[in-house]
ZADO-1210 file (C-alpha; in nm, 4 decimals, padded with zeros to 6 digits):
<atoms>
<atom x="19.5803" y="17.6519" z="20.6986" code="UNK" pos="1"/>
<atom x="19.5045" y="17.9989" z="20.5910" code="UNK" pos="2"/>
<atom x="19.4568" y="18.2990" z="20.7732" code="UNK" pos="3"/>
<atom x="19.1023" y="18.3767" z="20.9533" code="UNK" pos="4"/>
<atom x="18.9364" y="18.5914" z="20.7611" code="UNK" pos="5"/>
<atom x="18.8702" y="18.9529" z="20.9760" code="UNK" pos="6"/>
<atom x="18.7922" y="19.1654" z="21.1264" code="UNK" pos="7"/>
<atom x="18.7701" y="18.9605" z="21.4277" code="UNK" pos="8"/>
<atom x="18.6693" y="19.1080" z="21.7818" code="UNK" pos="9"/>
<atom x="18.7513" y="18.9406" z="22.0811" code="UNK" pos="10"/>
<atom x="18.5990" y="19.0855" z="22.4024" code="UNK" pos="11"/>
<atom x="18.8217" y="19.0500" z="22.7411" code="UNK" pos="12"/>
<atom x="19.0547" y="19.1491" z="22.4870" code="UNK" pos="13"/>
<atom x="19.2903" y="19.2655" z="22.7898" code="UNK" pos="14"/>
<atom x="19.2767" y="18.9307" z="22.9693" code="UNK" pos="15"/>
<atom x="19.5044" y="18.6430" z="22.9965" code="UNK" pos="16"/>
<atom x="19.3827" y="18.4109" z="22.7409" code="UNK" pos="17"/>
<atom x="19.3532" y="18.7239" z="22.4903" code="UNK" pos="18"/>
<atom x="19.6962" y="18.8432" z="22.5452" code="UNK" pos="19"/>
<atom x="19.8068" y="18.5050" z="22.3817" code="UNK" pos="20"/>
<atom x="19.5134" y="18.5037" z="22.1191" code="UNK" pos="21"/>
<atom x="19.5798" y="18.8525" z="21.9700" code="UNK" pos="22"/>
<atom x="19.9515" y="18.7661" z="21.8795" code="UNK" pos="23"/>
<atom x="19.8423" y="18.4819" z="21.7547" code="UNK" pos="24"/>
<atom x="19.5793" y="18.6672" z="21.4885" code="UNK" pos="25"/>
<atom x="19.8119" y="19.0111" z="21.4179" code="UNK" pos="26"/>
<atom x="20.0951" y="18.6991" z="21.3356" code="UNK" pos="27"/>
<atom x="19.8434" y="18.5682" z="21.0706" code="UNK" pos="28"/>
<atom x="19.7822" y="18.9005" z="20.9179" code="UNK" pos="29"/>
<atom x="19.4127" y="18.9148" z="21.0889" code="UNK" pos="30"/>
<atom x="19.2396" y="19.2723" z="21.1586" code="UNK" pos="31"/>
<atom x="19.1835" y="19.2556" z="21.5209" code="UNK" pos="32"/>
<atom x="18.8521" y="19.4514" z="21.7105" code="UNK" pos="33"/>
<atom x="18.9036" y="19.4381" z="22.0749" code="UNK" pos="34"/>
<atom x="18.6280" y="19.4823" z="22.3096" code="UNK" pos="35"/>
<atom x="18.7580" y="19.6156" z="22.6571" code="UNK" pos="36"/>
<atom x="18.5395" y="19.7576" z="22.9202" code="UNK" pos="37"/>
<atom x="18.4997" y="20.1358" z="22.9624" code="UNK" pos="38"/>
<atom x="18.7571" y="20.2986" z="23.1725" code="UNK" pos="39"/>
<atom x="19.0346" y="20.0506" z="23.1211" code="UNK" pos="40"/>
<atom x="19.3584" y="20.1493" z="22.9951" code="UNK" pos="41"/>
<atom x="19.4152" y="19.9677" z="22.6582" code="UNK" pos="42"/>
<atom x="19.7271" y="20.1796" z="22.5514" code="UNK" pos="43"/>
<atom x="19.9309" y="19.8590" z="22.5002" code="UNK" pos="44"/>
<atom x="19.6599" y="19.7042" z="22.2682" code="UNK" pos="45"/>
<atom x="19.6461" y="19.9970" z="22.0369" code="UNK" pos="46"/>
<atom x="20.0348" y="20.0028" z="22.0372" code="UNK" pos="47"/>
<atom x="20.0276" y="19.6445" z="21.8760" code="UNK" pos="48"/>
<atom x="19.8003" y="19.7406" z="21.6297" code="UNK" pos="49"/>
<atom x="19.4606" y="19.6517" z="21.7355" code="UNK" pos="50"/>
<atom x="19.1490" y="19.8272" z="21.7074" code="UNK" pos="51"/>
<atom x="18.9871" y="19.9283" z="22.0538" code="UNK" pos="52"/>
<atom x="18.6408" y="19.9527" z="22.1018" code="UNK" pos="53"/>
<atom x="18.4952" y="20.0375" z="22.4862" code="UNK" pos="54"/>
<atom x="18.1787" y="19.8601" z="22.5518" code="UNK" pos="55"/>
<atom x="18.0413" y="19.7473" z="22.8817" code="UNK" pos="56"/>
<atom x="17.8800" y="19.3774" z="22.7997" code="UNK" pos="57"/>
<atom x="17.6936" y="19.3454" z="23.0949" code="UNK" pos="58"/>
<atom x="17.4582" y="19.6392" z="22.9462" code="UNK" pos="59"/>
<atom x="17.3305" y="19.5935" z="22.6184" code="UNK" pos="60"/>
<atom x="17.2219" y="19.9311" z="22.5824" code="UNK" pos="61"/>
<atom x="17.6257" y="20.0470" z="22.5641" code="UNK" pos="62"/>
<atom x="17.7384" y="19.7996" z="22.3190" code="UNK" pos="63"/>
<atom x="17.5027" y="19.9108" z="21.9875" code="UNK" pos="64"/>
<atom x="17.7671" y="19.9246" z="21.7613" code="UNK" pos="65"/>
<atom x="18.0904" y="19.7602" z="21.9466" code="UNK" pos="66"/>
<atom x="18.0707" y="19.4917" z="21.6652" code="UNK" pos="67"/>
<atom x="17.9895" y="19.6726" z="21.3584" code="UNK" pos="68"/>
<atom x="18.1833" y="19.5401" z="21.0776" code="UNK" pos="69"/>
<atom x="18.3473" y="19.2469" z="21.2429" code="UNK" pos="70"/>
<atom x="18.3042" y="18.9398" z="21.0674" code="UNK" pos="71"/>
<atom x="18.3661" y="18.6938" z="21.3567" code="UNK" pos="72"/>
<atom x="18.3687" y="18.6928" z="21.7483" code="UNK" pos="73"/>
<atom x="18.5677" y="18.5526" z="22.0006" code="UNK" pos="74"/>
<atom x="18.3699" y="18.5644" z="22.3071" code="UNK" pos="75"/>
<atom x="18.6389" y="18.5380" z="22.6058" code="UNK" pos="76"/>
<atom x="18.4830" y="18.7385" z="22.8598" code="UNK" pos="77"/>
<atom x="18.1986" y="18.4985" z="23.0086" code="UNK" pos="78"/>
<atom x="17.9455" y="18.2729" z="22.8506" code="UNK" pos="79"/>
<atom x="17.7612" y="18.3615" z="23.1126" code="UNK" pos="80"/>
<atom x="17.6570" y="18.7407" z="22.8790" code="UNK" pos="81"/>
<atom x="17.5375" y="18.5708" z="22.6219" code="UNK" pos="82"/>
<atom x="17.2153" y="18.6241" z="22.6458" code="UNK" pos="83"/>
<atom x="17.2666" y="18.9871" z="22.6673" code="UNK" pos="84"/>
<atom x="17.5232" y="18.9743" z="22.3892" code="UNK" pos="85"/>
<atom x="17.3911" y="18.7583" z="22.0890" code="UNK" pos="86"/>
<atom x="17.1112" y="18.9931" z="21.9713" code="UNK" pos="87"/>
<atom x="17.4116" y="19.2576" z="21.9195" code="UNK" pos="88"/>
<atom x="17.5710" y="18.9959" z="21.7467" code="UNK" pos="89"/>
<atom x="17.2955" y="18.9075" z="21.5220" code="UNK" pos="90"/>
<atom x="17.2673" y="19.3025" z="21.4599" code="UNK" pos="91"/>
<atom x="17.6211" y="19.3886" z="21.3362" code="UNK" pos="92"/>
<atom x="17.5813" y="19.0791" z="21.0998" code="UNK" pos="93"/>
<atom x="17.8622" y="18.8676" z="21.2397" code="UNK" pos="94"/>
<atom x="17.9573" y="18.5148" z="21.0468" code="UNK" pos="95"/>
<atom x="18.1270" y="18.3249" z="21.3384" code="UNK" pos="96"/>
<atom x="18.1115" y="18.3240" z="21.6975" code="UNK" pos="97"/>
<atom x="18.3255" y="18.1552" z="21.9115" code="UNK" pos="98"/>
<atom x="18.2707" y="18.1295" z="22.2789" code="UNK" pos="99"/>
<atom x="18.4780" y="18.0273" z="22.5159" code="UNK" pos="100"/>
<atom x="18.2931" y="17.9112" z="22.8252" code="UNK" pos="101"/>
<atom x="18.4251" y="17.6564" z="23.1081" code="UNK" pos="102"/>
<atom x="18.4762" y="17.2759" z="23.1775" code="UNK" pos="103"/>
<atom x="18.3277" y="17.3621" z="23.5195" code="UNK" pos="104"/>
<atom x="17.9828" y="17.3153" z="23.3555" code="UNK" pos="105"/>
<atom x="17.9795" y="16.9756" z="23.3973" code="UNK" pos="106"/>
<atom x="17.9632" y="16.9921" z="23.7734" code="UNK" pos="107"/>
<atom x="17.6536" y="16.8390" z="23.9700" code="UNK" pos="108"/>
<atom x="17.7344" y="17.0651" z="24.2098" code="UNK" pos="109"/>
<atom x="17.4946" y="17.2977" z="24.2929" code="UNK" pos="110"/>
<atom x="17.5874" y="17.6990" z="24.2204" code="UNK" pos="111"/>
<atom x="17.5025" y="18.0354" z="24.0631" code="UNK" pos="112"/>
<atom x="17.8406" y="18.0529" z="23.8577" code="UNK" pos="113"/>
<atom x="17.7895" y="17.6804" z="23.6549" code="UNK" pos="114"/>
<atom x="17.4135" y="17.7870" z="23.6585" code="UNK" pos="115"/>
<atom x="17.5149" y="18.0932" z="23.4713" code="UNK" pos="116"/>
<atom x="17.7572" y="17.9510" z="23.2213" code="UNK" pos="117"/>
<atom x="17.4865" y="17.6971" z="23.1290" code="UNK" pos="118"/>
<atom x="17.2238" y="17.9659" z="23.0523" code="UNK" pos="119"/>
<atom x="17.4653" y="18.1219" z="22.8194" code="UNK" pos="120"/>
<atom x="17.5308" y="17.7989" z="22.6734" code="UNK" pos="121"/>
<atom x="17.1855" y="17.7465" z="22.5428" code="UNK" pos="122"/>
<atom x="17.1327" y="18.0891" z="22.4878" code="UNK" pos="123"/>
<atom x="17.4124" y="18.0147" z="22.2041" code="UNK" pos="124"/>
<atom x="17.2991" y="17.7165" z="22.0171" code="UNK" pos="125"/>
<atom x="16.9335" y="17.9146" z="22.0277" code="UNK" pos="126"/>
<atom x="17.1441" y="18.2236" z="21.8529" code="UNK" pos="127"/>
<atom x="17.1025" y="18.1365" z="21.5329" code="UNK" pos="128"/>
<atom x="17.4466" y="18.2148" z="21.4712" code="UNK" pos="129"/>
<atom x="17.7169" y="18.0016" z="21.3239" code="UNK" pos="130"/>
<atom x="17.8899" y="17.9258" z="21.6631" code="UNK" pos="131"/>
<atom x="18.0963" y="17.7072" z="21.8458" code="UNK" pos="132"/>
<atom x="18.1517" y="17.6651" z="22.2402" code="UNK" pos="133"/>
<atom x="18.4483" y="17.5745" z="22.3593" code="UNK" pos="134"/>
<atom x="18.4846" y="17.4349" z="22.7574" code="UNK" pos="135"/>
<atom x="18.8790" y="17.4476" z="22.8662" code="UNK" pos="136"/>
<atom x="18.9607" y="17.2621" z="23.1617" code="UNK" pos="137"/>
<atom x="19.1898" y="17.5077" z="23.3980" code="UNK" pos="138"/>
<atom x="19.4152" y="17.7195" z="23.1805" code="UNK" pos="139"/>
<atom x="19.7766" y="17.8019" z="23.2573" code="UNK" pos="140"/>
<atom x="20.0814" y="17.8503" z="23.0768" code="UNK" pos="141"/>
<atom x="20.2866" y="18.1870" z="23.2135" code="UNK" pos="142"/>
<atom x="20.2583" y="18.3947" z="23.5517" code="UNK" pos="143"/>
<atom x="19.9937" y="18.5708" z="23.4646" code="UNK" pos="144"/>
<atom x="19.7474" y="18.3039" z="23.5069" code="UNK" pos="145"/>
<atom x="19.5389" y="18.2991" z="23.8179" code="UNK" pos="146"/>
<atom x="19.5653" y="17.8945" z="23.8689" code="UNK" pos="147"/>
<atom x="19.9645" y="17.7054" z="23.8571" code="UNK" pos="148"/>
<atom x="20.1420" y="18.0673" z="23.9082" code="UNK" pos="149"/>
<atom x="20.0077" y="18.0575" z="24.2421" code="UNK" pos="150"/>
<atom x="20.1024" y="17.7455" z="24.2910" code="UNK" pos="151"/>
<atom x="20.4592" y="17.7494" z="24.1319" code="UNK" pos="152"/>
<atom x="20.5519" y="18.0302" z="24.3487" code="UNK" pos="153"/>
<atom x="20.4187" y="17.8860" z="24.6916" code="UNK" pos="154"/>
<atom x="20.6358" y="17.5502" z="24.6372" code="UNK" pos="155"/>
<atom x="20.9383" y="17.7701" z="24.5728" code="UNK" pos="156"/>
<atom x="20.9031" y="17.8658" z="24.9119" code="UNK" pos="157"/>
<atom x="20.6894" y="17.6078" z="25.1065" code="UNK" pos="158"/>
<atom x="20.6969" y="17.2188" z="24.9389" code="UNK" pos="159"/>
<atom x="20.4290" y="17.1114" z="25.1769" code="UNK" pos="160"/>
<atom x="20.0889" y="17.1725" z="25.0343" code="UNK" pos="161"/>
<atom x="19.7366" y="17.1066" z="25.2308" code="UNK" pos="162"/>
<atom x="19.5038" y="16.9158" z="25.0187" code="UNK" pos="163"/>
<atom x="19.1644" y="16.8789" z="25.1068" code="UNK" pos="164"/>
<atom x="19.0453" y="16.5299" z="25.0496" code="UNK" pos="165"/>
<atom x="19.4096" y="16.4217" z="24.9818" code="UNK" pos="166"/>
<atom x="19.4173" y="16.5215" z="24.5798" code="UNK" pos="167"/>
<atom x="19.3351" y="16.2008" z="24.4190" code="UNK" pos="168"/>
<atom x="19.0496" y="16.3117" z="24.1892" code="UNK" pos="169"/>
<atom x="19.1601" y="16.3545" z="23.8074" code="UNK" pos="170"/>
<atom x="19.2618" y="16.6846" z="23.6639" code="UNK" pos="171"/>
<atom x="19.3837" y="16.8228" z="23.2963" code="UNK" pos="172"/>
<atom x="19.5099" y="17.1294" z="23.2963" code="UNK" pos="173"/>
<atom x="19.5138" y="17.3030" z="22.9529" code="UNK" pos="174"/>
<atom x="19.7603" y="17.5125" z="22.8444" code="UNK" pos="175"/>
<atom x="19.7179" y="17.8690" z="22.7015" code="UNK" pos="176"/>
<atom x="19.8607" y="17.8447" z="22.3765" code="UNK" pos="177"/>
<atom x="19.6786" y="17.4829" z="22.3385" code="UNK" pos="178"/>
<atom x="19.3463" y="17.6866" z="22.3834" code="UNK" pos="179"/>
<atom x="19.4509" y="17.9436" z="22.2014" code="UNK" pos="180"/>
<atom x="19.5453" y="17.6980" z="21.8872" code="UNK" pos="181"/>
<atom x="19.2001" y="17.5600" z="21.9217" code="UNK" pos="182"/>
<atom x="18.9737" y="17.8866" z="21.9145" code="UNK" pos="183"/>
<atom x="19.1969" y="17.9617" z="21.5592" code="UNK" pos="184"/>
<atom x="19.1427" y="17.5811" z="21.4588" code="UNK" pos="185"/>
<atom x="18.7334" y="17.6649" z="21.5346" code="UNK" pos="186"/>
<atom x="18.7157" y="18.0000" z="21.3613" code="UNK" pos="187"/>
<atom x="18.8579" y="17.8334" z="21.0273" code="UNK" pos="188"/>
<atom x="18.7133" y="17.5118" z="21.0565" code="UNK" pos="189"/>
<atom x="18.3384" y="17.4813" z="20.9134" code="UNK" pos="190"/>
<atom x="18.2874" y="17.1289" z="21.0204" code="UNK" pos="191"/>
<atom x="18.3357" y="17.3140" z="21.4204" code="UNK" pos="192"/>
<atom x="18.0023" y="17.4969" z="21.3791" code="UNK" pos="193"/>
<atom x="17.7323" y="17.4264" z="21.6197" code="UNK" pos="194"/>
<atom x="17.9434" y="17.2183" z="21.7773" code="UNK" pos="195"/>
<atom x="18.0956" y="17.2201" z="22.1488" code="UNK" pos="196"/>
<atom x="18.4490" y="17.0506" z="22.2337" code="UNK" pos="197"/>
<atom x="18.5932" y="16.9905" z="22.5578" code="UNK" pos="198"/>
<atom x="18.9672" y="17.1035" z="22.6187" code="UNK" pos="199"/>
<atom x="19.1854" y="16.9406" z="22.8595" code="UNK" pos="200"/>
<atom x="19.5802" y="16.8421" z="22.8394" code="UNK" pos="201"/>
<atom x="19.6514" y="16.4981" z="22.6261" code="UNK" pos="202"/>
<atom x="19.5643" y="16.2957" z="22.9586" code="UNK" pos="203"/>
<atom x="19.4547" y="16.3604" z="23.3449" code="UNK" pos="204"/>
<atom x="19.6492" y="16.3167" z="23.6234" code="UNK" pos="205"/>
<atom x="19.5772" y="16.3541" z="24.0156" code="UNK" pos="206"/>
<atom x="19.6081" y="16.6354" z="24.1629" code="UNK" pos="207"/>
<atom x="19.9294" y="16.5197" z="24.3793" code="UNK" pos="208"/>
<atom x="20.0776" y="16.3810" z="24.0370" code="UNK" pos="209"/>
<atom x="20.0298" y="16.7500" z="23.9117" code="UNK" pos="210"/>
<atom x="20.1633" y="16.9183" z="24.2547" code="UNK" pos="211"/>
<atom x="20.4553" y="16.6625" z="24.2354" code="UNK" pos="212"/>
<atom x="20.5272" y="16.7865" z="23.8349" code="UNK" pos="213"/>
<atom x="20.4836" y="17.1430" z="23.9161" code="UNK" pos="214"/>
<atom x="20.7302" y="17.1283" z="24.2358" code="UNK" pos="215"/>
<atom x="21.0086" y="16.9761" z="23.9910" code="UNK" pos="216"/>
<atom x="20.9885" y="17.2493" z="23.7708" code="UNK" pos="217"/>
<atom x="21.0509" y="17.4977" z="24.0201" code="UNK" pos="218"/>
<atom x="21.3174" y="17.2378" z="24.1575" code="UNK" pos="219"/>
<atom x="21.1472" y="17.1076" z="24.4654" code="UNK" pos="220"/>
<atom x="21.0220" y="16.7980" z="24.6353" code="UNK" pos="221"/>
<atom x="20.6164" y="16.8549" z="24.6777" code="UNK" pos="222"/>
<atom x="20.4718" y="16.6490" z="24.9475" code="UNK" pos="223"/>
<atom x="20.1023" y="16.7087" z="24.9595" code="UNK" pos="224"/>
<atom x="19.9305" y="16.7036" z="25.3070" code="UNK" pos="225"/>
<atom x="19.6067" y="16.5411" z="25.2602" code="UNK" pos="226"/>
<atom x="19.3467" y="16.7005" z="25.4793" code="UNK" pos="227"/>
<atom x="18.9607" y="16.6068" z="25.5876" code="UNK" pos="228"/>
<atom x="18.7490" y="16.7599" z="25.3000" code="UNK" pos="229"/>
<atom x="18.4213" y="16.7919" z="25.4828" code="UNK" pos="230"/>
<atom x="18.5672" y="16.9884" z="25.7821" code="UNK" pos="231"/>
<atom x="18.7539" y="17.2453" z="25.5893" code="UNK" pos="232"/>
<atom x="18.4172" y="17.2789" z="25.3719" code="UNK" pos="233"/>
<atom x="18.2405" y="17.3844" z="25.6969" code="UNK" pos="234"/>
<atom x="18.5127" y="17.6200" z="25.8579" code="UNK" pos="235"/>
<atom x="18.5232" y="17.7893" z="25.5270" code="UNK" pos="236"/>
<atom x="18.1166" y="17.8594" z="25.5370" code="UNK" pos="237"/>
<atom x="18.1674" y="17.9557" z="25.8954" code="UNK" pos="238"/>
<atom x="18.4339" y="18.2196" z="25.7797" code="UNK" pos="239"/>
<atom x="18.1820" y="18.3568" z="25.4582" code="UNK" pos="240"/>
<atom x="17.8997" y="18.4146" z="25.7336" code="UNK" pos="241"/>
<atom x="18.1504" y="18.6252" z="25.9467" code="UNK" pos="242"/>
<atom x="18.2400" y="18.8122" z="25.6689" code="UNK" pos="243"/>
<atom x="18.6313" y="18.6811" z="25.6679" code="UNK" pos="244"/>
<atom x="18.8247" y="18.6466" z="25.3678" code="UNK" pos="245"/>
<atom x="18.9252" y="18.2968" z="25.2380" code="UNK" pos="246"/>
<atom x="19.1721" y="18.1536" z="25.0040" code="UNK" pos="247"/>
<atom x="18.8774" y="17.9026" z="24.8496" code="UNK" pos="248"/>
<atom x="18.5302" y="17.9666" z="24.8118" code="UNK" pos="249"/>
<atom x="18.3523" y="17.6786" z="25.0283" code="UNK" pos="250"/>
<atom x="18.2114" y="17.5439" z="24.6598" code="UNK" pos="251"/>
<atom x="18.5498" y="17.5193" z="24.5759" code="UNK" pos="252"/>
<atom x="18.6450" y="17.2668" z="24.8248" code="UNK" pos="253"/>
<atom x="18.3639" y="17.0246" z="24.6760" code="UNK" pos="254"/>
<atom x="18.5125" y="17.0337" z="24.3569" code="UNK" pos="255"/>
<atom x="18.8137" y="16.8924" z="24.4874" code="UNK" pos="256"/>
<atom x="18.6194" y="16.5424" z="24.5172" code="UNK" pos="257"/>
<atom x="18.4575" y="16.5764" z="24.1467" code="UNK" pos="258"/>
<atom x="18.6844" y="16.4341" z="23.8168" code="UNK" pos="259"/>
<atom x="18.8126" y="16.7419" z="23.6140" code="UNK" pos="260"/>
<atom x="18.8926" y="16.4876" z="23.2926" code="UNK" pos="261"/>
<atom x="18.7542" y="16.6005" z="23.0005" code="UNK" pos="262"/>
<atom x="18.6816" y="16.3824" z="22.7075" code="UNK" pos="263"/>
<atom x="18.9214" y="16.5690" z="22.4054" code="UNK" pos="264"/>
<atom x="18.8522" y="16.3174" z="22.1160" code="UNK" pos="265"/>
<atom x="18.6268" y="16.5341" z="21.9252" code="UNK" pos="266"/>
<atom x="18.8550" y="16.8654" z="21.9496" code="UNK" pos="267"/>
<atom x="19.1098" y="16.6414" z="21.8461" code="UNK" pos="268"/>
<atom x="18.9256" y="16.5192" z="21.4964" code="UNK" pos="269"/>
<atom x="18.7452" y="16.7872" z="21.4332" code="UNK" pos="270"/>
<atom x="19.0333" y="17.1005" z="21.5456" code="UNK" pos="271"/>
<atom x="19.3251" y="16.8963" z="21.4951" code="UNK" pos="272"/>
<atom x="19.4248" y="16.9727" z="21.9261" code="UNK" pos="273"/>
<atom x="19.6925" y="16.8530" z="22.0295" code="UNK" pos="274"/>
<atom x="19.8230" y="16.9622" z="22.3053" code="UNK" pos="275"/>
<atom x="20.1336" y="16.9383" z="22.5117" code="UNK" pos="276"/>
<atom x="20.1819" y="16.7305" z="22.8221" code="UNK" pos="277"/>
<atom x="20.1007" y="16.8848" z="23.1259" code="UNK" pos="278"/>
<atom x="20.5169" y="16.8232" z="23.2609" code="UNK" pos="279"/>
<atom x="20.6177" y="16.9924" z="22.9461" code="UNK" pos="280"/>
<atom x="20.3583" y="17.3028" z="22.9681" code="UNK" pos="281"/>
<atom x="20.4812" y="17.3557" z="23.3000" code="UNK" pos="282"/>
<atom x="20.8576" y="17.3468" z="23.3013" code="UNK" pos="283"/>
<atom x="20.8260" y="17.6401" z="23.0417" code="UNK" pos="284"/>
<atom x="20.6089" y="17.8382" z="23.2716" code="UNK" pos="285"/>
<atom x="20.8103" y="17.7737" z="23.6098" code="UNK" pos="286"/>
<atom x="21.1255" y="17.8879" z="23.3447" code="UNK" pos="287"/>
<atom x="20.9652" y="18.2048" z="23.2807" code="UNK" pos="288"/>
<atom x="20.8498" y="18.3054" z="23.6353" code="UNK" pos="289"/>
<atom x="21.1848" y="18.1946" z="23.7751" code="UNK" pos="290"/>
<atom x="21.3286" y="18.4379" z="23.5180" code="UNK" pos="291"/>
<atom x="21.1224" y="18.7206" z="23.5732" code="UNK" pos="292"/>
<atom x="21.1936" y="18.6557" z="23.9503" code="UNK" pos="293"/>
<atom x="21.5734" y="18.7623" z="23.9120" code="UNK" pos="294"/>
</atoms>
């Protein structure tokens, strides 16, 4: 497959999915734009040769020209600015837009954040724009994510983990460099615009099955302890009203009783994804945090 054809900008461009993405693109011999938010300290990203550009996204009075003479977008920073973002878009005459927005969309769950992502969504396929939306499930795949890294290093110390509702709903965990394989596949692919995929890992599993796989690869026996969903929903409200900090937002407990599998046949035709088991994806991150650990 050939090289995408630049300049691209990706926004978030110092985030955790971006970190992986820009390699990825400077490896193929692709200009690189990316977007980082004023104030930020982006030293590394100029040191590996890409082109920095502060814009605050949230305003679309300070991004005028933060995409002048890119030829295609990577959106990483929230679906949820895209209404705010695609008439700057249409402006600096971009070719391809990517966006990559959540799996979390599909929730019947009422709440501002899905709300948000959706609204973005169709502000998208109204752009005009030759774009394509893609929804990873939860994304992991070193320490520096903010899901399994958590949980890797709490089982190296505590193999007992309290589960709400007992964690026997369906997850698929996608790994980074899965996702990041699939935004390249959609910027090169013409048969991907205006259309949206799904991302997940090659099947689900529960969520114990995924605690048990992620305590092996830190070399421990995870027992889960199920606990009452509805009560720990409540106690967590009871904390936001007083203004106490909590580990989960009360939301989040809900989504512990709603499927997280994702249908991946048509990123799999169309983007050629194929990604790795989820036992495979996470040996090689509980390697490298165990290593970094020493």
């Amino acid at each position: 497959m050939s090289a995408v054809a630049g300049p691209v900008a990706v926004t978030g461009a110092l985030g955790f999915v971006a970190s992986r993405l820009l390699q990825r693109l400077i490896g193929r011999g692709t200009r690189v734009i990316g977007i980082v938010r004023p104030g930020r300290d982006a030293a590394r990203l100029a040191s590996a040769g890409v082109e920095v550009r502060f814009a605050d996204l949230s305003e679309p009075a300070a991004q005028p020209h933060a995409f002048d003479g890119a030829r295609a977008v990577v959106h990483l920073a929230g679906v949820a600015q895209a209404p705010g973002l695609v008439p700057a878009l249409r402006d600096a005459g971009v070719e391809r837009a990517v966006f990559v927005s959540s799996a979390g969309v599909h929730t019947r769950l009422p709440g501002a954040g899905a709300a948000a992502k959706r609204e973005g969504e169709a502000a998208v396929r109204a752009s005009g724009l030759a774009w394509t939306i893609l929804r990873p499930s939860m994304i992991y795949g070193t320490p520096g994510d903010r899901n399994l890294a958590r949980l890797l290093r709490w089982l190296r110390v505590m193999p007992v983990v309290p589960i709400p509702g007992g964690g026997h709903t369906p997850q698929q965990p996608v790994h980074v460099d899965d996702l990041v394989a699939a935004i390249v596949a959609a910027l090169e692919r013409p048969a991907a615009a205006g259309r949206d995929y799904d991302l997940g890992g090659p099947e689900p599993l529960t969520l114990r099955q995924l605690i048990a796989q992620s305590g092996a690869a830190v070399g421990r026996r995870a027992r889960v302890l199920p606990l009452p969903l509805r009560p720990v929903w409540r106690a967590l409200q009871i904390a936001r009203r007083l203004g106490l900090p909590t580990p989960l937002r009360p939301e989040q407990i809900l989504r512990l009783e709603e499927s997280k599998a994702v249908d991946i046949t048509p990123a799999r035709t169309d983007l050629g994804f194929a990604p790795r088991p989820f036992s495979e994806g996470i040996r090689a991150e509980a390697a490298e945090l165990l290593s970094g650990a020493r």
